[in-house]
N, C-alpha and C positions, 0 to 999 in steps of 0.2 A: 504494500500500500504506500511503505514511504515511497520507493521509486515512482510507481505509477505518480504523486502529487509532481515529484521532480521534474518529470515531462512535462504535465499538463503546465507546470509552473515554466520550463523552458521554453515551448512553445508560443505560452500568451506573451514573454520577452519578446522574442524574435521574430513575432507575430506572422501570418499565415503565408506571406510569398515565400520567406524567407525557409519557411519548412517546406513547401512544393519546392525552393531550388535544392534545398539538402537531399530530400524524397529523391528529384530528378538524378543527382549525383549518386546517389550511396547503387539506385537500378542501374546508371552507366557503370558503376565498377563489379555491382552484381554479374552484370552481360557480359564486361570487357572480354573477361579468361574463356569463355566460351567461343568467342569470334576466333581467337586465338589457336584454338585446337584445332582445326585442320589447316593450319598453315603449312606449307609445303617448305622445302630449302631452297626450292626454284623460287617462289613467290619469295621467301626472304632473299635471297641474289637480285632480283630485280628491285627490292625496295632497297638495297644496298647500292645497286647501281644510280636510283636515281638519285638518293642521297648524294652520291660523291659526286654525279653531274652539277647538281644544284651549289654545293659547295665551289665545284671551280668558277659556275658561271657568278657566283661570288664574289670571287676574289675577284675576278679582273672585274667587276665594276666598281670593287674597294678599290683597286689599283685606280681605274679611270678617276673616278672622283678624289683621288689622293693625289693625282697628278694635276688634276685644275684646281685642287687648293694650295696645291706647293706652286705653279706653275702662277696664280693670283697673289702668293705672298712673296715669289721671287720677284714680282715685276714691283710689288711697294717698297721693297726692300731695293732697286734697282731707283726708284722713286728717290727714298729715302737718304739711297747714296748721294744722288745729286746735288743733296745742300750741302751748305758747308757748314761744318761744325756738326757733323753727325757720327758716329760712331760703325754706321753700315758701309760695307766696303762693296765696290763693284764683285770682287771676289766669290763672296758668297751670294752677290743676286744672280751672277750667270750662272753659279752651279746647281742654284734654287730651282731656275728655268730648265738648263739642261736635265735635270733628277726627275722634275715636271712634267716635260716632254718625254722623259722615256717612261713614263707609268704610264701616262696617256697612251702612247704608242702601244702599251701590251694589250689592249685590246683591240687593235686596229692588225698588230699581230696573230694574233689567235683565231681572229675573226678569216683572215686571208689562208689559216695556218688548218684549218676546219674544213672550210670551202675547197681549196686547193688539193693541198698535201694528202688529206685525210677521207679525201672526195664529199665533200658535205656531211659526213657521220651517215652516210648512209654506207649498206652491203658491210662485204667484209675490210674495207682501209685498203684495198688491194688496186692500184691503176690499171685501167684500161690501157690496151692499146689496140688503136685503129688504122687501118693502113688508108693514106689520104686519096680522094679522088679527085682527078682534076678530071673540069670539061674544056672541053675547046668547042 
């Protein structure tokens, strides 16, 4: 009986939505383990593969947008050098720009590097070759 007050007492707290969202949660993790069970090692390989896709296309858009923020605080920094009695040296705003530019570039790389080399991620990464026809 004391528990039973305990509830009706935690509930009238945290009043009625707030026990439909608990309700809703506590049946998703009742379900979860059951979805689970016939997962296959092929279906986990696949969710592993696109895990790691999604990670690299990740990173090079860290990389891209790390290269227009370095690539914007080299050019203030290049700014900055300009007066006199600054402490910013030309030095470090070209290498700012140059560092910039090349994070920028890895995605312009990868992108070429995908399509090209790798034949778009499509089939097996294996090149074609075709023998050319000319007309006259």
């Amino acid at each position: 009986m004391k528990n039973a007050n305990a509830v009706s007492n935690f509930v009238a707290r945290i009043g009625a939505s707030r026990t439909a969202q608990v309700a809703a949660g506590v049946g998703a993790v009742a379900v979860a383990p059951s979805a689970h069970a016939t997962t296959s090692l092929g279906t986990l390989a696949s969710g592993w593969t696109a895990q790691t896709q999604s990670v690299g296309k990740f990173l090079v858009e860290a990389f891209f947008m790390g290269g227009i923020g370095l690539t914007g605080f080299g050019l203030w920094t290049l700014y900055q050098a300009s007066k006199p009695q600054t402490q910013a040296t030309y030095k470090s705003a070209f290498t700012q720009l140059g560092v910039g530019g090349g994070l920028c570039a890895v995605a312009s790389i990868t992108g070429v590097a995908i399509g090209g080399i790798f034949n778009g991620g499509s089939g097996d990464g294996a090149p074609t070759i075709q023998q050319p026809t000319f007309s006259s």
